[in-house]
TORKOLTI-481006 format. One record per atom (N, C-alpha, C): residue number from 1; atom name; x, y, z; residue in three letters. Coordinates in Angstrom, 1 decimal, padded with zeros to 4 digits, m for minus. Atoms other than C-alpha are relative to their C-alpha. Layout:
# TORKOLTI-481006
+-----+------+--------+--------+--------+------+
: pos : site :      u :      v :      w : code :
+-----+------+--------+--------+--------+------+
: NUM :   CA :      X :      Y :      Z :  ALA :
...
+-----+------+--------+--------+--------+------+
***
This chain:
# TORKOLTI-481006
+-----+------+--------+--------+--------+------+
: pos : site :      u :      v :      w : code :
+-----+------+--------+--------+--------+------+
:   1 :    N :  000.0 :  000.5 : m001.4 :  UNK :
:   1 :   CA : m007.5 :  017.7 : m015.1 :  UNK :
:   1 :    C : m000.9 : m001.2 :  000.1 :  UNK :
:   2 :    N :  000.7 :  001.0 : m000.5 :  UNK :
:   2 :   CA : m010.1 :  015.5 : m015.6 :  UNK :
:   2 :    C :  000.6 : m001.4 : m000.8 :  UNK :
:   3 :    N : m000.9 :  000.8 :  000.2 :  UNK :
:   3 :   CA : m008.2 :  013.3 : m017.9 :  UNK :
:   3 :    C :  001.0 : m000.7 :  000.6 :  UNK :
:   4 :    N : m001.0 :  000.4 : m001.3 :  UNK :
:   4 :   CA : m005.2 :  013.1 : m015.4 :  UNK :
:   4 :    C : m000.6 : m000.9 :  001.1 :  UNK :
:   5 :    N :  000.9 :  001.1 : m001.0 :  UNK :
:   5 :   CA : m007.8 :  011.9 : m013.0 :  UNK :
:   5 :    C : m000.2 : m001.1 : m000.1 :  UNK :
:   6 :    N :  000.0 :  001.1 :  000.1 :  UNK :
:   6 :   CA : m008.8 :  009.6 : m014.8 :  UNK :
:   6 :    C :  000.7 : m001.3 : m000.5 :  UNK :
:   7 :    N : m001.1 :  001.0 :  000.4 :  UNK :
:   7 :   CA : m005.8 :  008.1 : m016.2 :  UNK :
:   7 :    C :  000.7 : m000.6 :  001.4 :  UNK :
:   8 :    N : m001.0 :  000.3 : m001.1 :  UNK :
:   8 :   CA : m004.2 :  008.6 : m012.1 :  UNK :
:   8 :    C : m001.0 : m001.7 :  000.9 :  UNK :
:   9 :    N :  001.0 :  000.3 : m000.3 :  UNK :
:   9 :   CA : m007.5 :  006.5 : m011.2 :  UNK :
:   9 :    C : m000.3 : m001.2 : m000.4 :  UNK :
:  10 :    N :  000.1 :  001.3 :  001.0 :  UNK :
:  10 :   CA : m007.8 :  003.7 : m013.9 :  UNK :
:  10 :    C :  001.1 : m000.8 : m000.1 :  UNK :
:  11 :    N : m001.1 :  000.4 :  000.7 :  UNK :
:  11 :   CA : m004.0 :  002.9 : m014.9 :  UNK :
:  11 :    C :  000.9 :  000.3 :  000.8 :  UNK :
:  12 :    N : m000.8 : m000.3 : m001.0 :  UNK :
:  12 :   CA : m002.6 :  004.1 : m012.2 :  UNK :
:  12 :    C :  001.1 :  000.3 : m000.3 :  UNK :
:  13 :    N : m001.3 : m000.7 :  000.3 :  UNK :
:  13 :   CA :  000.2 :  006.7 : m012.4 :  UNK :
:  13 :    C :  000.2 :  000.2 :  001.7 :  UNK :
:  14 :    N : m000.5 :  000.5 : m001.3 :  UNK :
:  14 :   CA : m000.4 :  006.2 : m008.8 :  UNK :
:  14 :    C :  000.9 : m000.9 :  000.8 :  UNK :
:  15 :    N : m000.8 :  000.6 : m000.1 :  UNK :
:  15 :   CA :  002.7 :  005.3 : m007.1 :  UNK :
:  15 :    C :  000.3 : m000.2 :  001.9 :  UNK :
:  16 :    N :  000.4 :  000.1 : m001.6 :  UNK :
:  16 :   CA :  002.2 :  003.9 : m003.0 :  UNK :
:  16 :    C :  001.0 :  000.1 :  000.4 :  UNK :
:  17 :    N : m001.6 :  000.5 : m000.7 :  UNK :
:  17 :   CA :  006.1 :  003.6 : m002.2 :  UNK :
:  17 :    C : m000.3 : m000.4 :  001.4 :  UNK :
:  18 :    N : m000.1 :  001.2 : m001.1 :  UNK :
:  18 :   CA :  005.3 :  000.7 :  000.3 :  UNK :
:  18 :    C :  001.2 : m000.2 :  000.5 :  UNK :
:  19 :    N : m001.4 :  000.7 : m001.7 :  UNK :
:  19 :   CA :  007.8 : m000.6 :  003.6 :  UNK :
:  19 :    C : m001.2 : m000.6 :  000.4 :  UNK :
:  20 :    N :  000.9 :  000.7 : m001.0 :  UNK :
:  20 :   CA :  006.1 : m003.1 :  005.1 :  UNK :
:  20 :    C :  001.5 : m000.7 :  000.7 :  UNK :
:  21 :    N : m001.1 :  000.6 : m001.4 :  UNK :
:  21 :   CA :  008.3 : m004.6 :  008.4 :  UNK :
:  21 :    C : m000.4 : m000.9 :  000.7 :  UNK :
:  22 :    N :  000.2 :  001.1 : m000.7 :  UNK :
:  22 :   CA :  008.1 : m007.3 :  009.9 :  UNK :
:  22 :    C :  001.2 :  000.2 :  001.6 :  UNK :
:  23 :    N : m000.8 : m000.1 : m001.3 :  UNK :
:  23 :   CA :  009.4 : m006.7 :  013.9 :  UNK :
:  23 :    C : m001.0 : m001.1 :  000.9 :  UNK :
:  24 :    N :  000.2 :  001.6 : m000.2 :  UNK :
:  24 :   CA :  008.9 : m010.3 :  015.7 :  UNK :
:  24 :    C : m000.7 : m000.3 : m000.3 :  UNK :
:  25 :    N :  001.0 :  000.7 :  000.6 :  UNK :
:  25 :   CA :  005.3 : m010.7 :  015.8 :  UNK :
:  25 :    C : m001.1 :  001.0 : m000.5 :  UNK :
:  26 :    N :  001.2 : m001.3 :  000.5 :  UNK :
:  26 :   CA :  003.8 : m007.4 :  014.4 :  UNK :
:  26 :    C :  000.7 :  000.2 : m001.1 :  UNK :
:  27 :    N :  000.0 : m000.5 :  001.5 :  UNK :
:  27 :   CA :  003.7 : m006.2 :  010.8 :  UNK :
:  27 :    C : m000.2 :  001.4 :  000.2 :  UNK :
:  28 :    N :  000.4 : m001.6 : m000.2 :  UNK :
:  28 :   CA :  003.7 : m002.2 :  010.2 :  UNK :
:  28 :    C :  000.2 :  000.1 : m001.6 :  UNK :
:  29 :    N :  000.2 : m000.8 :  001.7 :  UNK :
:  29 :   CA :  002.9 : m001.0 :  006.4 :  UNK :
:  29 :    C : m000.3 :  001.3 : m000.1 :  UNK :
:  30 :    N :  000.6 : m000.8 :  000.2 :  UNK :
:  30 :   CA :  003.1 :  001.9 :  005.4 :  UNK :
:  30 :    C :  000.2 :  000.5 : m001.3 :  UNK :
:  31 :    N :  000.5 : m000.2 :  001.7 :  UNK :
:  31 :   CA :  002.2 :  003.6 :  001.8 :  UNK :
:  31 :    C : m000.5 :  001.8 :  000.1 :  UNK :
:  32 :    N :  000.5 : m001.0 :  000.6 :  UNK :
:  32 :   CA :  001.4 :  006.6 :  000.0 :  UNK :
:  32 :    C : m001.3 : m000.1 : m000.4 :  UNK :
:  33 :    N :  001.2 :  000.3 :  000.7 :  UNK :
:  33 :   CA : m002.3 :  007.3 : m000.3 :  UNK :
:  33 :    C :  000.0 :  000.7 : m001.3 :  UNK :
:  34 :    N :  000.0 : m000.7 :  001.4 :  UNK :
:  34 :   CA : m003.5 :  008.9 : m003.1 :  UNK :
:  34 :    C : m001.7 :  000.7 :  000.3 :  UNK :
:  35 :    N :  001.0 : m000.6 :  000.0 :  UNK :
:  35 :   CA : m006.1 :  011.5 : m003.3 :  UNK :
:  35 :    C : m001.4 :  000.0 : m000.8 :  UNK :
:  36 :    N :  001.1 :  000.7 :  000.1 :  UNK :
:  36 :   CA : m008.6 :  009.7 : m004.9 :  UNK :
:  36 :    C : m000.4 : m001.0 :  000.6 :  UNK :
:  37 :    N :  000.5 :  001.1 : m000.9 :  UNK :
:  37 :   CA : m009.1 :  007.0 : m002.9 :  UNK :
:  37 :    C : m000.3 :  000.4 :  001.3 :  UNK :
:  38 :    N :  000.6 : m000.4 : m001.0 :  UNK :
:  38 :   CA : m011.3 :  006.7 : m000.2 :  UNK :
:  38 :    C :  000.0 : m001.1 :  001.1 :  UNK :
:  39 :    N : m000.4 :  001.4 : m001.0 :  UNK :
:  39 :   CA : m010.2 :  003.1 :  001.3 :  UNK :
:  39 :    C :  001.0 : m000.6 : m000.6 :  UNK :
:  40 :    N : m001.6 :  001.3 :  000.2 :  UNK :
:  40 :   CA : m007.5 :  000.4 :  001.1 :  UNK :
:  40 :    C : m000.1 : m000.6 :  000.4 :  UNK :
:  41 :    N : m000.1 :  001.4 : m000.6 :  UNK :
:  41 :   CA : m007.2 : m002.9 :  001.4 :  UNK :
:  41 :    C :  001.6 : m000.5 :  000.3 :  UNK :
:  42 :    N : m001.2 : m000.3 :  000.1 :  UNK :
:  42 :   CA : m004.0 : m004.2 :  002.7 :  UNK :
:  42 :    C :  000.0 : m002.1 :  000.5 :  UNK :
:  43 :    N :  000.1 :  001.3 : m000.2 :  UNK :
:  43 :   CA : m003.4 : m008.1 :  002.2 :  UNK :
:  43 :    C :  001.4 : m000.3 :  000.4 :  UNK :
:  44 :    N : m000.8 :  000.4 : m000.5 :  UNK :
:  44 :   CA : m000.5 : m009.7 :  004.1 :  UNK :
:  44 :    C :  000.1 : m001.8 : m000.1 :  UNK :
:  45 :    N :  000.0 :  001.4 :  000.3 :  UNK :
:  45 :   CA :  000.4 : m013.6 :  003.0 :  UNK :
:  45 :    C :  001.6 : m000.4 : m000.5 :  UNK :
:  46 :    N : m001.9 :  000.6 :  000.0 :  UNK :
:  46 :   CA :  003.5 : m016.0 :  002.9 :  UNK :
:  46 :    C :  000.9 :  000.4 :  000.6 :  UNK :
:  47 :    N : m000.9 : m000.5 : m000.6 :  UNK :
:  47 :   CA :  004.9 : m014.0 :  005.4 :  UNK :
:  47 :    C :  001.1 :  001.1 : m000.2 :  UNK :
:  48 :    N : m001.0 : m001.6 :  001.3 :  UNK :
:  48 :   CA :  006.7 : m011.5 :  003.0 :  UNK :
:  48 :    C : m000.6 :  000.1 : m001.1 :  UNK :
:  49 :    N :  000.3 : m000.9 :  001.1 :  UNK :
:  49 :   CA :  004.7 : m010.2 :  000.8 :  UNK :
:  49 :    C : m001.4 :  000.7 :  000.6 :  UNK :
:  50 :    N :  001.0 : m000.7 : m000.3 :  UNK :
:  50 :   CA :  002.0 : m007.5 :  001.0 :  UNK :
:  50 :    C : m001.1 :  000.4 : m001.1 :  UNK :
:  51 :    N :  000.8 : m000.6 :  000.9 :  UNK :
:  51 :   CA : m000.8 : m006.1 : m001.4 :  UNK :
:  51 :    C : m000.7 :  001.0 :  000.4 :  UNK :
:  52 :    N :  000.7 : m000.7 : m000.1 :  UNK :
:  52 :   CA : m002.5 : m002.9 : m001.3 :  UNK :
:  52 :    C : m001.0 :  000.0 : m001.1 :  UNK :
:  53 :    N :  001.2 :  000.0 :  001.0 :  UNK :
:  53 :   CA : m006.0 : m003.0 : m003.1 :  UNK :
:  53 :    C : m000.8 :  001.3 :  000.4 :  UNK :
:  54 :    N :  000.7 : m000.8 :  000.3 :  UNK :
:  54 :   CA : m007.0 :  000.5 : m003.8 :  UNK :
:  54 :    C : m001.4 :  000.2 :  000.1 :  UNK :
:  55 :    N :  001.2 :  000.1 :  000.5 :  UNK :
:  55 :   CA : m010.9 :  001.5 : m003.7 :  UNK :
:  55 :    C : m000.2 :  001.8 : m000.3 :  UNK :
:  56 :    N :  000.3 : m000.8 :  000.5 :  UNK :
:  56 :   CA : m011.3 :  004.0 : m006.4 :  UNK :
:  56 :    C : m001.6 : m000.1 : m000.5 :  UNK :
:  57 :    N :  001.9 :  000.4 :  000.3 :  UNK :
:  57 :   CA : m015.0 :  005.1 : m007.8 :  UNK :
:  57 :    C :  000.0 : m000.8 : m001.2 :  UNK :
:  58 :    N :  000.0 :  000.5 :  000.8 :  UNK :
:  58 :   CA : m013.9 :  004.3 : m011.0 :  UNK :
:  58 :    C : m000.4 : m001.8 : m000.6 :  UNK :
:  59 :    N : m000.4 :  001.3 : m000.2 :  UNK :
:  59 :   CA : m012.8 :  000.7 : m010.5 :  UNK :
:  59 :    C : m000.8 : m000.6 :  000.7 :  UNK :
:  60 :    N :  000.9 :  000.9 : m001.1 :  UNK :
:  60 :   CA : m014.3 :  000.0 : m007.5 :  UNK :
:  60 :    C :  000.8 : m000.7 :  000.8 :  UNK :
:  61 :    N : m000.5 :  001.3 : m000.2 :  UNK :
:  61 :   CA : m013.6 : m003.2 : m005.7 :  UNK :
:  61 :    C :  001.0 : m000.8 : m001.1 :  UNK :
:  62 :    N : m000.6 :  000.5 :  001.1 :  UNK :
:  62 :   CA : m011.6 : m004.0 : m009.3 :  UNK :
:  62 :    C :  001.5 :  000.6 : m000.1 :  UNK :
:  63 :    N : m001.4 : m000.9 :  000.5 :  UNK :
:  63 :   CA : m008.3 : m001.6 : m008.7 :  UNK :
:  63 :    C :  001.5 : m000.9 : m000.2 :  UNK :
:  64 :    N : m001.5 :  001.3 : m000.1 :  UNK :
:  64 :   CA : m004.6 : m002.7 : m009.8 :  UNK :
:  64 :    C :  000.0 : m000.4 :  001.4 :  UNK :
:  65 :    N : m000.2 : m000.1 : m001.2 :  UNK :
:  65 :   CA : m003.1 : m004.0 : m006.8 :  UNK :
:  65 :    C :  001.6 :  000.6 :  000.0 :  UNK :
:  66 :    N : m001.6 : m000.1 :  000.1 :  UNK :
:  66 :   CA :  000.7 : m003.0 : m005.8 :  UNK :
:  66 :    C :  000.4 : m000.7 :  001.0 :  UNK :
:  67 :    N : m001.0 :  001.2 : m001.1 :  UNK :
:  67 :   CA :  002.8 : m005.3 : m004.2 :  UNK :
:  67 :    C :  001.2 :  000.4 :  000.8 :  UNK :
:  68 :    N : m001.0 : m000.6 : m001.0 :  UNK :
:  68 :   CA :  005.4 : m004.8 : m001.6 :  UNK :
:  68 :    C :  000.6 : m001.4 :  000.3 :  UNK :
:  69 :    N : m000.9 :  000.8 : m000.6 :  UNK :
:  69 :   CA :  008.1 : m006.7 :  000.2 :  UNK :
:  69 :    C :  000.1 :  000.3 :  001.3 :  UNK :
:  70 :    N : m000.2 :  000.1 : m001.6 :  UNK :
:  70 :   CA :  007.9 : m007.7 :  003.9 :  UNK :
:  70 :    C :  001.3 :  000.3 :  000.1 :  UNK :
:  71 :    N : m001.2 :  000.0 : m000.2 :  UNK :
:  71 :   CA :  011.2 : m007.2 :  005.1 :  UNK :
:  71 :    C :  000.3 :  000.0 :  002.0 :  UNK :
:  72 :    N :  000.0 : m000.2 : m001.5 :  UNK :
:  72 :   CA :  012.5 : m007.5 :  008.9 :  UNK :
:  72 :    C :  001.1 :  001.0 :  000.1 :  UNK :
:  73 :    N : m001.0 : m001.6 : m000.4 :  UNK :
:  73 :   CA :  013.5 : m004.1 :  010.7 :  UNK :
:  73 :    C :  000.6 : m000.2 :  001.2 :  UNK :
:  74 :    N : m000.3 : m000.2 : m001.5 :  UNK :
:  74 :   CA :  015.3 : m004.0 :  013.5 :  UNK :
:  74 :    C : m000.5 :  001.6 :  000.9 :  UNK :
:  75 :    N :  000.7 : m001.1 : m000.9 :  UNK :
:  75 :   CA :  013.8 : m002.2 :  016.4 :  UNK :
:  75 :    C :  001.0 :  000.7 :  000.7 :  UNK :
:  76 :    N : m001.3 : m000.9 : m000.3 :  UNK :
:  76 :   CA :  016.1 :  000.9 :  017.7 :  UNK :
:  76 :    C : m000.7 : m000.5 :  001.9 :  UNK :
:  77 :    N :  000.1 :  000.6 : m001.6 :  UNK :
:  77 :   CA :  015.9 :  000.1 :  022.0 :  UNK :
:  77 :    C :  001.1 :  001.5 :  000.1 :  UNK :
:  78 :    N : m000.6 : m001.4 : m000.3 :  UNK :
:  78 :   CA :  016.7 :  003.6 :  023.5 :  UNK :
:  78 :    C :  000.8 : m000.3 :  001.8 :  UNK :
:  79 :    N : m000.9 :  000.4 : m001.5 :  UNK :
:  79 :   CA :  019.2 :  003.2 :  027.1 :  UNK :
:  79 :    C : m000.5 :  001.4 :  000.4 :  UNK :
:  80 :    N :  000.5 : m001.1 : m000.7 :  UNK :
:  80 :   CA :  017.2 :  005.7 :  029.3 :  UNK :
:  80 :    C : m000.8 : m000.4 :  000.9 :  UNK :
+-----+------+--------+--------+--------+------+
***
């Protein structure tokens, strides 16, 4: 177990499956945390692309990052 940890932790077998949306002028991301992490950084730049920067103990401030794709969603409008 503690191996696993620290392979999920260092090298990340950590996998966020990011959506980030772009609806007109708001952005919504969302991701898989991961149970060692205790914060997240979530960088937004160029208008389509995202980064999530992990803060493990291991790492620190140093974690991979994973990248994502903005994408625009259409918003559902309910007739009610």
């Amino acid at each position: 177990l503690v191996l696993s940890s620290a392979i999920t932790e260092n090298r990340s077998l950590w996998n966020p499956n990011i959506t980030a949306c772009k609806i007109e002028a708001e952005v919504e991301v969302n991701f898989t945390t991961s149970s060692l992490g205790t914060k997240y950084t979530i960088l937004l730049y160029e208008c389509e692309k995202c980064d999530i920067i992990p803060y493990f103990a291991k790492c620190e401030y140093d974690c991979r990052r994973h990248k994502g794709t903005l994408t625009t969603c259409v918003q559902n409008h309910s007739n009610g």
